[in-house]
C-alpha positions in Angstrom: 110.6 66.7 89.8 111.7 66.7 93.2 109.5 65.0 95.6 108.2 67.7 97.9 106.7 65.2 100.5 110.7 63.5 100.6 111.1 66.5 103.7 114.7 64.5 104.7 116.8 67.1 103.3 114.7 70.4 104.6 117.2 71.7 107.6 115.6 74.6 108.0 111.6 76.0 108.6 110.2 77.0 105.7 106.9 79.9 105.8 104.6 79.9 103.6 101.4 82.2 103.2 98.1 81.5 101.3 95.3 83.7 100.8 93.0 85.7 98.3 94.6 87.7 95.4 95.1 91.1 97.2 94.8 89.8 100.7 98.4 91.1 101.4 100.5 87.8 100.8 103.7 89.4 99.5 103.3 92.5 101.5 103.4 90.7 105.3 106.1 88.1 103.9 108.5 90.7 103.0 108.1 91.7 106.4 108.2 88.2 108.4 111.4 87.4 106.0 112.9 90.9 106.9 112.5 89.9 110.7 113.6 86.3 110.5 116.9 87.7 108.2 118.6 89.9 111.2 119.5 86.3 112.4 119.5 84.2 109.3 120.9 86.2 107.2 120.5 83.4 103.9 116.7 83.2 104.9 115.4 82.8 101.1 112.5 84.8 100.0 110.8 83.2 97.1 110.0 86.4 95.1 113.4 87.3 95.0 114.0 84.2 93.9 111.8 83.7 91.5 112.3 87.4 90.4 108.5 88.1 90.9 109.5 92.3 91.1 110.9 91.6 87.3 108.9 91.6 83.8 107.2 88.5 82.4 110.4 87.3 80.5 112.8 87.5 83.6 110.4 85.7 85.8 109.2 83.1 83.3 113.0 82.3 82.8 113.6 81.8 86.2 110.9 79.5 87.1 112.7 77.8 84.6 115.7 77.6 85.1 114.2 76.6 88.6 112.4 73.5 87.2 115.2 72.4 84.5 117.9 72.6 87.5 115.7 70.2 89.7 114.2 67.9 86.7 118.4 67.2 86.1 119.0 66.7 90.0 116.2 64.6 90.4 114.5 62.7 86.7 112.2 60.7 89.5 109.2 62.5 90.4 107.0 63.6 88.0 103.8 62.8 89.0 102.6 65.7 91.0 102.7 67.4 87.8 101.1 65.3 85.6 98.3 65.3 87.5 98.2 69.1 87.4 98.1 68.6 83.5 95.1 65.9 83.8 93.0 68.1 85.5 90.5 69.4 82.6 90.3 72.7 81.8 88.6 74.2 79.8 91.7 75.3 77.5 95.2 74.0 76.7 96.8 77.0 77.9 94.6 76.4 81.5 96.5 73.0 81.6 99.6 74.2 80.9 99.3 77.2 83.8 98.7 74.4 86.3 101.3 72.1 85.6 103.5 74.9 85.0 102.8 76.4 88.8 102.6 73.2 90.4 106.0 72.4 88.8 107.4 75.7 89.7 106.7 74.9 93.4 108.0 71.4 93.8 111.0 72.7 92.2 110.9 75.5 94.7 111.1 72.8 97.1 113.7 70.6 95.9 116.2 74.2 95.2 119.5 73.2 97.6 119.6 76.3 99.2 115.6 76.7 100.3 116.3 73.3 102.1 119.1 74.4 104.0 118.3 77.7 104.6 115.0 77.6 104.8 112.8 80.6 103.1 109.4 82.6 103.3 107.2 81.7 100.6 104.5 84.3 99.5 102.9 81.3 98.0 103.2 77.8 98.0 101.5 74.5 97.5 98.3 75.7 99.1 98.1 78.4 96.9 99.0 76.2 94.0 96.4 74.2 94.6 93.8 77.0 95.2 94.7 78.0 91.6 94.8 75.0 89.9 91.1 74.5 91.4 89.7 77.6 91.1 90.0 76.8 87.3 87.7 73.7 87.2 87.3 71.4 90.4 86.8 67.8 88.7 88.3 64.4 89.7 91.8 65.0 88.6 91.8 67.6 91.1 91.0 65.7 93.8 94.1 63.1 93.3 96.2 66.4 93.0 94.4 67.4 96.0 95.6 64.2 97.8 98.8 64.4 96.9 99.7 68.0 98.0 98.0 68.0 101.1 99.9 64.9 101.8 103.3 67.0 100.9 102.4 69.8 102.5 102.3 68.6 106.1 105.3 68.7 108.1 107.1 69.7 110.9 109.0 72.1 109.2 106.9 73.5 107.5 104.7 76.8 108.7 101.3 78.1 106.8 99.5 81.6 107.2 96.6 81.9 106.4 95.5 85.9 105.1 92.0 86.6 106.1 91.2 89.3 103.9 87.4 90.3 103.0 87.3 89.6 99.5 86.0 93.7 98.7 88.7 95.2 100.3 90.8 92.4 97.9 89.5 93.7 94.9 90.1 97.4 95.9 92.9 96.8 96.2 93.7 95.2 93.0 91.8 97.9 91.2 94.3 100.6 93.1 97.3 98.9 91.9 96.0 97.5 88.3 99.1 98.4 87.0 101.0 96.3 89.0 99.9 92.7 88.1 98.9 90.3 86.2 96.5 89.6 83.4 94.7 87.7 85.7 94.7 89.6 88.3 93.3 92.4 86.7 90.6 90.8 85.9 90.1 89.9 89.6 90.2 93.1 90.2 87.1 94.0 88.1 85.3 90.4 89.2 81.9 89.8 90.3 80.4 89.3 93.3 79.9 85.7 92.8 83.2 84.8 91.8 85.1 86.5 94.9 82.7 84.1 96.8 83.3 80.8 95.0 87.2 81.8 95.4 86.5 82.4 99.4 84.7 79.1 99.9 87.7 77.0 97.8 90.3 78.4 100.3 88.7 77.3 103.3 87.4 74.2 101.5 91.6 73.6 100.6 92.2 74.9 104.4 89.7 72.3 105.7 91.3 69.7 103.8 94.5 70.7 104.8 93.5 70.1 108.4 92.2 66.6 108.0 95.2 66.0 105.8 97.6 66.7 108.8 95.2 64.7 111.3 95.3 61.6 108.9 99.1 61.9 109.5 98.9 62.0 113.6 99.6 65.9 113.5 98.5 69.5 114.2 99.0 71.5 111.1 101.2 74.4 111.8 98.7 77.1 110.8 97.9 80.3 112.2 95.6 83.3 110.7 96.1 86.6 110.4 94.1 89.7 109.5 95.0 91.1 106.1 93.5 94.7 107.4 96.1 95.2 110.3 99.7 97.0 109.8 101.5 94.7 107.7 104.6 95.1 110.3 102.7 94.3 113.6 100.9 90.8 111.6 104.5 89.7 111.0 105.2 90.6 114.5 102.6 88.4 115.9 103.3 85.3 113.2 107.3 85.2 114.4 106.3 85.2 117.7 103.5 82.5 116.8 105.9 80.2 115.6 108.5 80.8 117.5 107.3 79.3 120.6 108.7 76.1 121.5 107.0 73.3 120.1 104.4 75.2 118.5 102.0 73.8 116.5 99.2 76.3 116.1 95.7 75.7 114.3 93.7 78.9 115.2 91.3 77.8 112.6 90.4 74.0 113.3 89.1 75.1 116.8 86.1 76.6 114.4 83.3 74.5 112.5 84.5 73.4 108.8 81.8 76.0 107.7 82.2 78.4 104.9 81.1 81.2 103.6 77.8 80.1 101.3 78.8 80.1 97.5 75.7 81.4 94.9 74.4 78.7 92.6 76.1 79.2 89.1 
């Protein structure tokens, strides 16, 4: 696999968003990458891409076609994904979820055209990672842990962060069942305590993130928006955000690493 901390080859700024199933992700990236494309008109956005508006079968071919294409360009780097597969869950079919998203996005990374052209992301590595240890959060995650963070910092690189309350999330999931996943169905439907535990791993990952980017001499290019507002006027203020010369925004590290309390289990 590519190795998405080798950032020599990324010309051009890539966004990417993390957040809460239902927070609004895909909905304000479609409208930063519809901004940014009036003047970079081969802007990538990942869905598209990835063919995330297709069924199961086109978008599972894609990703790949996505991972085969970089696993020929680059036999090197593997072990971002291995690690994904060592983490223990509790199920074969867990394991191979995470290594198969972790490898979707290094490949992601490594695709010729995204480092040239640059691309909006509706998800990345931090969302990756979020996923991978929502699932179980055991040693193995924390060397996968290391390793991301460590890719995922970089001038070049831009993160949003969707602050979404985690019950208007699940409304919204349970308005537009039909839409996704499995998974996300079953988000939709999910308890109380569960929306919690998934809150307090994304700042936990957003904390780490932080400390990950001061280890390196840097402030993270991170900003936070609110889910809530008009999906248009967000990706208003996040273009004009990181469009500022030099900026290198962290909203959220002027705040204690505190978050929200998670219920025993």
């Amino acid at each position: 696999m590519t190795d998405p901390r080798d950032m020599t080859g990324l010309r051009a700024p890539v966004v990417e968003f993390f957040g809460l199933p239902g927070s609004g992700k895909s909905t304000i990236a479609r409208e930063v990458h519809a901004i940014l494309a009036r003047t970079a008109p081969g802007l990538i956005f990942a869905p598209h891409l990835l063919r995330d508006d297709s069924g199961t079968p086109a978008r599972v071919t894609a990703k790949l076609r996505l991972i085969l294409a970089d696993v020929a360009r680059n036999r090197g780097f593997d072990d971002v994904v291995r690690s994904a597969f060592a983490v223990r869950h509790p199920s074969l079919r867990d394991r191979l979820h995470a290594a198969f998203r972790v490898a979707t996005v290094t490949s992601l990374y490594g695709d010729p055209g995204l480092r040239q052209q640059g691309a909006v992301l509706d998800q990345g590595l931090l969302q990756a990672l979020w996923s991978v240890r929502l699932r179980l959060n055991d040693d193995a995650c924390v060397n996968l842990t290391s390793t991301l963070l460590k890719a995922a910092v970089s001038d070049r690189r831009y993160y949003v962060s969707v602050e979404t309350p985690p019950e208007v999330c699940a409304a919204r999931l349970q308005a537009r069942s039909s839409k996704h996943s499995t998974l996300q169905q079953a988000w939709a439907a999910g308890n109380a305590q569960a929306w919690a535990r998934a809150a307090f791993l994304k700042h936990d990952i957003l904390g780490d993130f932080r400390a990950a980017s001061r280890a390196q001499g840097t402030k993270p290019r991170l900003i936070a928006v609110d889910g809530t507002a008009k999906p248009a006027d967000v990706a208003g203020q996040i273009v004009a955000a990181f469009l500022k010369p030099g900026a290198a925004l962290d909203p959220l590290g002027t705040q204690p690493d505190q978050g929200p309390e998670v219920p025993s289990c």
